[in-house]
MARZAVO-511526 format. One line per 2 residues: number of its first residue (from 0); their letters; for each residue x, y, z of C-alpha. Coordinates in steps of 0.1 Angstrom, whole numbers, plus 5000, padded with zeros to 4 digits. Layout:
<drendos>
NUM> a> X:Y:Z; ...
</drendos>
This chain:
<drendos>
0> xx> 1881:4460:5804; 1877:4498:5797
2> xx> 1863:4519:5824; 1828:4529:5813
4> xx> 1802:4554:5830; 1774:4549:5857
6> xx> 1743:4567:5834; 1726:4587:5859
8> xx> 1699:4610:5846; 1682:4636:5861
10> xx> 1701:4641:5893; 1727:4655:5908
12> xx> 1762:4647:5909; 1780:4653:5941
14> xx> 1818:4651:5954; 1817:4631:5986
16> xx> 1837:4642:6014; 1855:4617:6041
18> xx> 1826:4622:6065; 1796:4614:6040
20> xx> 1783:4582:6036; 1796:4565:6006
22> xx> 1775:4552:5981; 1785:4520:5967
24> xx> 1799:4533:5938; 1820:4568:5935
26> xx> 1797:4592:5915; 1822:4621:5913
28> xx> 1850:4602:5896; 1833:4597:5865
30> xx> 1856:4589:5833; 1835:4604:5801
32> xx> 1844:4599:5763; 1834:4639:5757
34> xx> 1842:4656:5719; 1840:4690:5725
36> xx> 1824:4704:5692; 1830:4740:5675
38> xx> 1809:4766:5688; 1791:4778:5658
40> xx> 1776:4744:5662; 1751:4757:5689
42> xx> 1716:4762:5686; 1717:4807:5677
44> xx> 1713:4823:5711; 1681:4843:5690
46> xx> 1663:4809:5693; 1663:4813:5735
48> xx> 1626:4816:5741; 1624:4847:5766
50> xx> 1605:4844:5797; 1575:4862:5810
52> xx> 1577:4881:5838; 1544:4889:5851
54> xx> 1527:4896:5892; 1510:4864:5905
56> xx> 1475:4869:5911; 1448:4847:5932
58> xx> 1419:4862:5939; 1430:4897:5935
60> xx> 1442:4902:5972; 1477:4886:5964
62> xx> 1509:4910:5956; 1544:4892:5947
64> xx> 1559:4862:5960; 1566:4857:5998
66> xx> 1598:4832:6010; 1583:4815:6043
68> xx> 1608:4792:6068; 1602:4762:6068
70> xx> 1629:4750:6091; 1667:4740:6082
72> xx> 1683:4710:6077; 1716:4699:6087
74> xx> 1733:4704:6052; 1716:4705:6012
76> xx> 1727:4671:6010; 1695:4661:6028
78> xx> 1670:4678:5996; 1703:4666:5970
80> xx> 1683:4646:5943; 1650:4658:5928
82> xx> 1640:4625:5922; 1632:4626:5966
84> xx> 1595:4637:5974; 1603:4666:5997
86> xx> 1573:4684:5989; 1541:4673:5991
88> xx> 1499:4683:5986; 1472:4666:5999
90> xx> 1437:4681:5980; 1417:4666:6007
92> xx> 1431:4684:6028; 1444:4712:6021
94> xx> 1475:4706:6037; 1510:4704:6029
96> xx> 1541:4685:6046; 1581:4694:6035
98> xx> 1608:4669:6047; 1640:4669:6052
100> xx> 1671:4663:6082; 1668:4679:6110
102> xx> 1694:4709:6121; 1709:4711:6160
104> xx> 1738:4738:6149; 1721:4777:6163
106> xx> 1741:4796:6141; 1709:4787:6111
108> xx> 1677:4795:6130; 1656:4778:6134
110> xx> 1668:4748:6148; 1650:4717:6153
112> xx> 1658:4679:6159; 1693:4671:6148
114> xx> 1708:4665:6116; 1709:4629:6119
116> xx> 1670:4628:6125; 1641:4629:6100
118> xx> 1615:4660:6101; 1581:4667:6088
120> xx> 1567:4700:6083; 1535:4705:6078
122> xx> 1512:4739:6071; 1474:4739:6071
124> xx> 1470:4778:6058; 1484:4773:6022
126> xx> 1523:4778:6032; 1520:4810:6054
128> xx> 1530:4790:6087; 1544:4755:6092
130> xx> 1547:4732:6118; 1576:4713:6123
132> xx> 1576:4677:6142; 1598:4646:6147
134> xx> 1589:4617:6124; 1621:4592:6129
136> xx> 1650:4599:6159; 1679:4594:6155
138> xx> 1692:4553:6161; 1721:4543:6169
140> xx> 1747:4522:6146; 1721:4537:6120
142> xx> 1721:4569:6102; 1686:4580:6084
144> xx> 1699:4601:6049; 1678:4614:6018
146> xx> 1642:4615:6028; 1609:4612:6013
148> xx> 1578:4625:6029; 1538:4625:6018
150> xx> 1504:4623:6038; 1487:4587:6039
152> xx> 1451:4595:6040; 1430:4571:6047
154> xx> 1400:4573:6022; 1369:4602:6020
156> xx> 1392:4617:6051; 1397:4655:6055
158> xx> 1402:4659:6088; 1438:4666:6095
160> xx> 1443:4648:6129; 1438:4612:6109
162> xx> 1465:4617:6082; 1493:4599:6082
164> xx> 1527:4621:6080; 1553:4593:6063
166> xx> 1585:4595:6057; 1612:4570:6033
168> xx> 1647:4566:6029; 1678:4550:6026
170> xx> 1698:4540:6056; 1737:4535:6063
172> xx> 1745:4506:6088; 1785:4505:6092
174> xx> 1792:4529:6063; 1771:4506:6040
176> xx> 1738:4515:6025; 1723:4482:6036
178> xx> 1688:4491:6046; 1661:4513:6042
180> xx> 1636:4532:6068; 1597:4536:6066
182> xx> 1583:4556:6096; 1548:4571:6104
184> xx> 1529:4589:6128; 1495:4612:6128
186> xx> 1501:4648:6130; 1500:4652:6170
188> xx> 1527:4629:6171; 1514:4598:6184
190> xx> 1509:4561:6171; 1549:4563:6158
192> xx> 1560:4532:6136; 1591:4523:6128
194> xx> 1599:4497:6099; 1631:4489:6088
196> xx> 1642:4469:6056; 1670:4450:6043
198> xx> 1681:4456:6003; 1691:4422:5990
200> xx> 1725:4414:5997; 1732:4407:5958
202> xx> 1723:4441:5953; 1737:4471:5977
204> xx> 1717:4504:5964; 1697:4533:5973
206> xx> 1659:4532:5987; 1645:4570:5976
208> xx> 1629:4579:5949; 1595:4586:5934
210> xx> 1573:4583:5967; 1538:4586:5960
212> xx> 1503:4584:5979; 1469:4574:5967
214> xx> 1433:4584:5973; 1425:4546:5980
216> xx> 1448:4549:6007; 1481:4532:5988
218> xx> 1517:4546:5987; 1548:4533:5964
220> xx> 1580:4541:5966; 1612:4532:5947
222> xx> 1644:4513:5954; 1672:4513:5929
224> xx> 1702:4489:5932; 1736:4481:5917
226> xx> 1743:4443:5912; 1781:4452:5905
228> xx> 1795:4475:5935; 1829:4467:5924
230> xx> 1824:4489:5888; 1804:4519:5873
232> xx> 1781:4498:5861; 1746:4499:5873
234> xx> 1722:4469:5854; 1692:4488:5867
236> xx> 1675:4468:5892; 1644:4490:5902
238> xx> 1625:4478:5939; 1587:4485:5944
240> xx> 1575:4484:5978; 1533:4490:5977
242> xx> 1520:4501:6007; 1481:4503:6018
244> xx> 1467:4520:6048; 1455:4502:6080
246> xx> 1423:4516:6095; 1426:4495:6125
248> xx> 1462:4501:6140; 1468:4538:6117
250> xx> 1497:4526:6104; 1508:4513:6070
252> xx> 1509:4472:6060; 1535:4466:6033
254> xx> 1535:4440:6007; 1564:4420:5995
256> xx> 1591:4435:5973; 1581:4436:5934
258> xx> 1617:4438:5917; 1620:4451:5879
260> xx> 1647:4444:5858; 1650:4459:5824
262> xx> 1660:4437:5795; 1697:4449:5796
264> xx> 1725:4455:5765; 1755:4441:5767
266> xx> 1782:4453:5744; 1815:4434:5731
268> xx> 1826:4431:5767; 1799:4416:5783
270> xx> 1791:4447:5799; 1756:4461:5809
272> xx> 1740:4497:5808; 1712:4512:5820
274> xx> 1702:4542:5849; 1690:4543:5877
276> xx> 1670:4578:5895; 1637:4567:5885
278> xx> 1610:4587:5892; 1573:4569:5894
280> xx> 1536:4585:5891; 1498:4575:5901
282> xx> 1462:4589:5892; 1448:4600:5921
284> xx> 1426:4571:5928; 1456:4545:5926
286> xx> 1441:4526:5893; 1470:4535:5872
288> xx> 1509:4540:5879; 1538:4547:5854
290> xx> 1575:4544:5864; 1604:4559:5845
292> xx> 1639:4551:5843; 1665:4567:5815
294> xx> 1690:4548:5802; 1698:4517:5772
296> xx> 1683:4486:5770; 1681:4458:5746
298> xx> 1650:4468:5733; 1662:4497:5716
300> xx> 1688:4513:5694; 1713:4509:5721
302> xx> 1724:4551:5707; 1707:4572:5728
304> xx> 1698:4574:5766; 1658:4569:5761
306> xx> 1627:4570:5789; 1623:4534:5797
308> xx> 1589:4533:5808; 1566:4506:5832
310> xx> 1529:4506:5840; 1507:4491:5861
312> xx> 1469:4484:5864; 1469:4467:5896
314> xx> 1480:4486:5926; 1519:4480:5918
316> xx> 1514:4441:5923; 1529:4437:5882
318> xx> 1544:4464:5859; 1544:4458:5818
320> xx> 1571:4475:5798; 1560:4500:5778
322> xx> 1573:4495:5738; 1604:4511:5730
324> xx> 1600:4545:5712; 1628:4563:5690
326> xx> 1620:4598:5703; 1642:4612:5674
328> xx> 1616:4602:5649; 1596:4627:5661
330> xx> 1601:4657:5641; 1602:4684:5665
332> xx> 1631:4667:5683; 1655:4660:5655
334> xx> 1648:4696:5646; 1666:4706:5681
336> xx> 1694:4680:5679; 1725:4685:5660
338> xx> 1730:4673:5625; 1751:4640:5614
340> xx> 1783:4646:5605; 1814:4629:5601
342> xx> 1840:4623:5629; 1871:4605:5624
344> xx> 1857:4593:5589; 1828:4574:5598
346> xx> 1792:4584:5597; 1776:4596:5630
348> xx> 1743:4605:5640; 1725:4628:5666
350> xx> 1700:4616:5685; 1683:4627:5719
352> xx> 1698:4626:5755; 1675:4626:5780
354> xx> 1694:4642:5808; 1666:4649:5831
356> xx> 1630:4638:5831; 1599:4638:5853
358> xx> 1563:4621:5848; 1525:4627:5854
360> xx> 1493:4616:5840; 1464:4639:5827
362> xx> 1425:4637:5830; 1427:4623:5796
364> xx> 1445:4591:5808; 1478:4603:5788
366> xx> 1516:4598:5805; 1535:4630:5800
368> xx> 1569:4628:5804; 1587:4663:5809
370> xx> 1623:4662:5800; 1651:4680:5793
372> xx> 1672:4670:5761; 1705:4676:5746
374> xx> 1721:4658:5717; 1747:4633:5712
376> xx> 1761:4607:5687; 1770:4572:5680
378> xx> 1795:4553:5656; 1774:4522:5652
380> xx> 1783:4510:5687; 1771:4511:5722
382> xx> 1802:4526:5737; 1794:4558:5715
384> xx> 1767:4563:5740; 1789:4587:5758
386> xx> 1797:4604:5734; 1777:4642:5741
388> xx> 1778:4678:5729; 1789:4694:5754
390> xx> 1785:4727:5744; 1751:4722:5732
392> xx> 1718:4734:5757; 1695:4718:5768
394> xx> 1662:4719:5750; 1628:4712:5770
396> xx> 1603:4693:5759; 1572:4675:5766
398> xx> 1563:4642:5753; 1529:4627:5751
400> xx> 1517:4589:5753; 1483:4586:5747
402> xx> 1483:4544:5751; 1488:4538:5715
404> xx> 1512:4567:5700; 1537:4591:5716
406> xx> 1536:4635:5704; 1563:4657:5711
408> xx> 1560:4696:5722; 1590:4714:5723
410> xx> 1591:4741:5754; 1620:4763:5756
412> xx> 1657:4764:5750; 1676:4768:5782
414> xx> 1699:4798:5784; 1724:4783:5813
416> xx> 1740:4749:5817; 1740:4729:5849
418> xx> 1764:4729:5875; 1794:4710:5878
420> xx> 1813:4701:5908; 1843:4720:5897
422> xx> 1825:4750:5892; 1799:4751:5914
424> xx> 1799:4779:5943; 1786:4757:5971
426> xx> 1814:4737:5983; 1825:4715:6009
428> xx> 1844:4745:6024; 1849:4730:6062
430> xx> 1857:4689:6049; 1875:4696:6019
432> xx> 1849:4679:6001; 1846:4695:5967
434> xx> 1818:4711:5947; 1784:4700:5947
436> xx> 1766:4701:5916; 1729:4706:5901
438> xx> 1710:4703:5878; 1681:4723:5864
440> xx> 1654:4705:5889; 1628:4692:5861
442> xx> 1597:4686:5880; 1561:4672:5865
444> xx> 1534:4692:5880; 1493:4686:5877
446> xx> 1465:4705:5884; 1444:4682:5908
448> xx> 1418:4671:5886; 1449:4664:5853
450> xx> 1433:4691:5835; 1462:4708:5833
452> xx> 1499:4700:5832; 1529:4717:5838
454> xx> 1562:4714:5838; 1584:4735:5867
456> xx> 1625:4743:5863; 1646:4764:5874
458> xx> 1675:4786:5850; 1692:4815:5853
460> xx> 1675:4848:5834; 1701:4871:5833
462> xx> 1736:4850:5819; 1766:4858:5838
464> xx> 1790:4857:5809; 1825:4858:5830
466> xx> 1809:4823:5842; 1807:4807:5813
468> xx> 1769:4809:5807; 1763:4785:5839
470> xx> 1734:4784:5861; 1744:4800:5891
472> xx> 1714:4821:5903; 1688:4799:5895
474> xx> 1650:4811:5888; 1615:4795:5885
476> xx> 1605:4783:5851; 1568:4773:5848
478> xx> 1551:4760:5816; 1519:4741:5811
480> xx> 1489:4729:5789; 1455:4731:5796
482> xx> 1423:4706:5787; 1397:4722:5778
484> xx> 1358:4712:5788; 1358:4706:5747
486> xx> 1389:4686:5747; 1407:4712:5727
488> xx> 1442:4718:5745; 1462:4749:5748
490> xx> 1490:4759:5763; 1515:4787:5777
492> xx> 1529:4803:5747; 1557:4808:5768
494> xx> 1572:4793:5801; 1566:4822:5832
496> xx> 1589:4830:5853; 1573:4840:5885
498> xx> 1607:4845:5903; 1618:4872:5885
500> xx> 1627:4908:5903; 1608:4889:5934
502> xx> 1613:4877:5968; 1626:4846:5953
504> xx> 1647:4860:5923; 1678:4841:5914
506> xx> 1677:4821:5944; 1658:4791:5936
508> xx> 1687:4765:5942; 1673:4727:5948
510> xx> 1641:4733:5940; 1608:4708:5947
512> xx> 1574:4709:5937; 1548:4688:5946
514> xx> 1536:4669:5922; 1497:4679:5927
516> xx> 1491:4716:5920; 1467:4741:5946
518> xx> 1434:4752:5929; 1434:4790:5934
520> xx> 1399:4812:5924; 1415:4816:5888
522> xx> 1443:4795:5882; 1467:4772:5900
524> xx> 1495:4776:5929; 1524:4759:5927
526> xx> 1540:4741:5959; 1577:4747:5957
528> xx> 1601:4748:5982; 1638:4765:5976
530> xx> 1671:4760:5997; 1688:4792:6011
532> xx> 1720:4786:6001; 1740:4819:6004
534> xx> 1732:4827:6040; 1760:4792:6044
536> xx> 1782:4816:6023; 1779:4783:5998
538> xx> 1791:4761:6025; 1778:4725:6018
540> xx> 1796:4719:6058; 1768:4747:6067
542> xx> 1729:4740:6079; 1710:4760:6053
544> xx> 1674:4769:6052; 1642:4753:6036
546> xx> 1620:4784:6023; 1585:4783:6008
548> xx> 1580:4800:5979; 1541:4814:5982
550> xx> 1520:4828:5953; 1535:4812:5927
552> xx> 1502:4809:5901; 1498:4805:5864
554> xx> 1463:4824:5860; 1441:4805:5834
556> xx> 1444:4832:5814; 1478:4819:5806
558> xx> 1468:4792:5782; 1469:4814:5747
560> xx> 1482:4785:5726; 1462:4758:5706
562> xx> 1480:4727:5705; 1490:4712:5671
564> xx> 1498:4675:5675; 1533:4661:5660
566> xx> 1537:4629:5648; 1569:4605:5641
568> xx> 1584:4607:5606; 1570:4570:5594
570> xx> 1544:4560:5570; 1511:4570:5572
572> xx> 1495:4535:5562; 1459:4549:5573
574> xx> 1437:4583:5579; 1413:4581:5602
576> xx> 1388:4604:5607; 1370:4617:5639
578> xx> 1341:4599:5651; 1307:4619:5642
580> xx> 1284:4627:5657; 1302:4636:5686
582> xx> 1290:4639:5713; 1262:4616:5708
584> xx> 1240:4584:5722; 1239:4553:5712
586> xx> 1257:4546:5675; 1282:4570:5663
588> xx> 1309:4562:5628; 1343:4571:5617
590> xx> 1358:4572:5580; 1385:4556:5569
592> xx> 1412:4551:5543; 1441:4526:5542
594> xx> 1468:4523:5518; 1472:4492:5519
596> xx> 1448:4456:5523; 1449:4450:5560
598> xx> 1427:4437:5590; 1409:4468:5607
600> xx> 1398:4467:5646; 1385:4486:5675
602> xx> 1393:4490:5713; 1378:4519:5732
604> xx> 1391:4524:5767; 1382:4545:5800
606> xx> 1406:4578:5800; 1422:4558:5831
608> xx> 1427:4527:5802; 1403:4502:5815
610> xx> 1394:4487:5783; 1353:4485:5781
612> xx> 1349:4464:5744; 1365:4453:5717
614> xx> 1354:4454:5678; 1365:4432:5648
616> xx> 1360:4450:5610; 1378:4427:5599
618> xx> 1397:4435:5560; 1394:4459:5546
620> xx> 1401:4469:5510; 1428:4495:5504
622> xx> 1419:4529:5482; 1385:4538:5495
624> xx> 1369:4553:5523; 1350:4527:5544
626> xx> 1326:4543:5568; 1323:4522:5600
628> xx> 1304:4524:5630; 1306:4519:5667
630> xx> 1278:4507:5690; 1280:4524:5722
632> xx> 1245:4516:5732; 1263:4496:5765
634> xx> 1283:4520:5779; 1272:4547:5805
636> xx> 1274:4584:5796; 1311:4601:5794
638> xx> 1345:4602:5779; 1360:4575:5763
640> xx> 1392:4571:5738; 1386:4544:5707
642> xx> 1416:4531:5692; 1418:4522:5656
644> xx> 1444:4495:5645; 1453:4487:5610
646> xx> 1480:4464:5608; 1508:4477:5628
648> xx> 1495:4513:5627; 1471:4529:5652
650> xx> 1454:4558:5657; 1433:4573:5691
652> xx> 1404:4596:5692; 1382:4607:5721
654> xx> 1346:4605:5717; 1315:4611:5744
656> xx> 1288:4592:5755; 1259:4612:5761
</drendos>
């Protein structure tokens, strides 16, 4: 049986040392099928998108970006995968909380805790102070690694003394990762609880990712597990543990494990492929969730390392795959990818890598899924998968599901490539270790009430050539879109890069956002925390430093850019017009056309996809306009998105109730 690869997207790939915990498969040792491709096959460097540099502004008191301790931890393998929630916003309050291990070594100041304990800190002024506290000692036989941190607020609160600061994480028991740790306590530091959990035995893995906490008082988080320890083959078992607040004892009750489990490929050897570092989002009242993983299922091509996508409607209690999309139908991604060509005399064909990815939901109800693409090819089989350009840049992009059809906007070329552990400058200097690697931190950002999204990075500005074009002084990247009040979008004409010639220039390594935005007098602030790497001398042995990066705003007078909606490259089988008169009361009426005979219906939905009625046309002839109408005479005043279907095709307007 050939070796084959462990698909990990989105994270990053790290050298483990003899004193690390050891996952239960060897990340670092990875065996690739790589053709490296001629140069003049890159994108032209003239097609880089250049930054813009520009002084954050609030409310015209607030100069350039400050760097504010917010403690240190132990080593940057505590904030390692960006798929952790290290950074998090509470609206209601106005509060944030950073986590992370703790640091007991006084050559980093400051020290607090130890680096086997879990620490919360928290700031109530917007970043300019914190406060750090002890959420989960230190046990022994059992050693606390990767956290997650949020606030659980219980529901209508905003005082600060009733939040909940939680914390969520794998644990090692005997060198194993066997369990997992849940831990709370309100800010002064009483009413501590402790839960500990067992993964299945079947299935050794890695409790971390995609924390998230709800205005109904709910919090998910996400497990991922490897059925197969003994290979590099992960079948992508994901865990859901949903969580609700407990007015009565403060603390949280947890329901019973929901497990998903893609429909998997197998290839001629009766192997299985898919990825784990899934990364999970909520609306802020907890009515609708989205998980992502990357990776190959049965369900699709089985060519190309594709978003494969779960939502839920019911607090995390079920999750229904989304359908399988070929992103490369999209026109605005095969014009980034690499042309087919021929290698070693058969066809091939490029199609999209997504090699990191985040996700959030708008006001308008839509999943966006922010990711960062490169091409690859495939000879007709699914070991081709692993086949990449490696010499190709990412491209950034952000994809659109509005419930019925996905659209593509492409963001910005990236100038740098990421890390690897042979080349990266923060090593395991003391163990003997290795390099630790990293990617380009692709975070999903919204504005509190959705109506804007953004997507946060970090790349290096000015290329070090002698390097090899790799990014080794990483700066922030911020892009977004904005809804209007008219439902027209627009967005950044191009991505800002705060950072730049600042307190925080070129030394954004490990990045984290939160995933909810601060409302400032004229745009938003962005929550981002950045590890202080070169006062370790790029020691990975060495505590480093948590910093705060402060001020870091998009103004509204950002968005320049009117959105033009791309479509995939298939048959338009029916135009559908706009509903007029819009807004309006009562009856309104679309137009359309269909090329062919076919059965014509309605669905119109809530923007948070609670359907509210259903229509039946039923056929209609092909080759003339039909005007139909909808009778909204039911439904209360507000935004709502109709659905047309004809046959297999769809299409999904917005329309107001007055």
């Amino acid at each position: 049986m050939r070796t084959k690869l462990l698909l990990i997207t989105g994270i990053l790939l790290f050298a483990l040392s003899a004193t690390a915990q050891k996952l239960p498969y060897d990340v670092s040792k990875k065996e690739v099928k790589i053709q490296r491709l001629p140069a003049f096959l890159d994108t032209p460097s003239s097609e880089v998108s250049q930054p813009v540099s520009y002084t954050p502004k609030n409310s015209g008191s607030v100069g350039e970006l400050e760097v504010i301790p917010v403690g240190s931890t132990r080593n940057g393998f505590s904030i390692l995968l960006p798929q952790q929630r290290c950074l998090w916003y509470d609206k209601n309050l106005d509060a944030l909380v950073s986590t992370f291990r703790g640091n007991n070594k006084a050559s980093v100041q400051p020290i607090f805790a130890t680096g086997d304990d879990i620490v919360s800190s928290t700031s109530t002024d917007r970043g300019a102070s914190w406060n750090r506290k002890l959420t989960l000692a230190a046990t022994s036989g059992k050693i606390y690694r990767y956290p997650s941190g949020v606030f659980v607020n219980p529901t209508g609160n905003t005082n600060f003394a009733n939040v909940l600061d939680f914390v969520g994480g794998p644990t090692s028991v005997g060198g194993i990762w066997s369990e997992y740790y849940f831990a709370s306590q309100l800010p002064d530091g009483s009413n501590g609880n402790v839960q500990s959990f067992q993964m299945p035995a079947s299935a050794p893995g890695l409790f971390r990712n995609g924390l998230f906490a709800c205005e109904d008082g709910t919090v998910h988080m996400l497990g991922d597990t490897d059925d197969d320890p003994g290979t590099n083959i992960q079948n992508g078992r994901t865990i859901v543990r949903n969580g609700t607040y407990n007015p009565s004892t403060k603390t949280i009750d947890w329901m019973s494990d929901v497990v998903i489990i893609p429909t998997i490929a197998s290839d001629a050897d009766g192997e299985v492929f898919s990825s784990g570092a899934t990364r999970m989002t909520w609306t802020n009242d907890g009515s609708i969730g989205y998980i992502c993983m990357a990776g190959v299922d049965a369900t699709g091509t089985r060519s190309a390392i594709y978003p494969i996508i779960y939502k839920s409607t019911d607090k995390g209690a079920t999750w229904q795959k989304l359908p399988y999309f070929d992103f490369a139908s999209l026109s605005i991604v095969s014009d980034y990818l690499r042309h087919a060509f021929t290698h070693n005399g058969q066809g091939t064909v490029a199609v999209p890598r997504f090699d990191e990815f985040d996700i959030t939901v708008g006001a308008d109800g839509n999943l966006n899924v922010m990711a960062g693409i490169r091409g690859h090819y495939y000879e007709n089989n699914i070991d081709s998968i692993y086949y990449i350009f490696t010499t190709e840049h990412k491209q950034v992009f952000n994809f659109v599901y509005d419930g019925s059809q996905w659209q593509g906007y492409h963001i910005q070329r990236l100038a740098t490539f990421e890390v690897d552990a042979s080349t990266s400058p923060y090593k395991q200097t003391t163990t003997g270790g290795g390099g630790v690697s990293y990617d380009m931190r692709l975070h999903a950002v919204r504005s509190y009430d959705g109506k804007k999204v953004f997507a946060l990075w970090t790349n290096t500005l000015a290329i070090n050539a002698d390097a090899d074009s790799l990014d080794l002084k990483p700066d922030l990247f911020i892009w977004g879109y904005k809804i209007g009040d008219d439902h027209v979008i627009t967005e950044m004409a191009e991505p800002a890069c705060p950072s730049n010639f600042q307190a925080a220039d070129a030394i954004c390594y490990f990045m984290y956002a939160s995933p909810i935005a601060m409302e400032t007098t004229d745009g938003e602030e962005f929550p981002v925390t950045i590890a202080d790497l070169e006062s370790t001398s790029f020691n990975a042995d060495e505590p480093c430093i948590i910093n705060y990066v402060k001020n870091a705003i998009v103004p509204n007078d950002a968005f320049t850019k009117q959105r033009t909606a791309v479509k995939p490259n298939q048959e338009v089988v029916a135009e559908v017009s706009g509903n007029y008169p819009n807004p309006f009361s009562g009856m309104t009426q679309f137009d359309i056309t269909l090329k062919k005979t076919m059965p014509v219906s309605l669905t119109v939905s809530t923007v948070t996809g609670q359907k509210v009625f259903s229509q039946n046309y039923g056929l209609i002839a092909a080759g003339k306009k039909e005007t139909l109408q909808i009778d909204a005479s039911n439904l209360k005043s507000g935004v709502y998105i109709y659905t047309i279907t004809a046959g297999e095709s769809k299409s999904s307007h917005k329309m107001i109730v007055k």
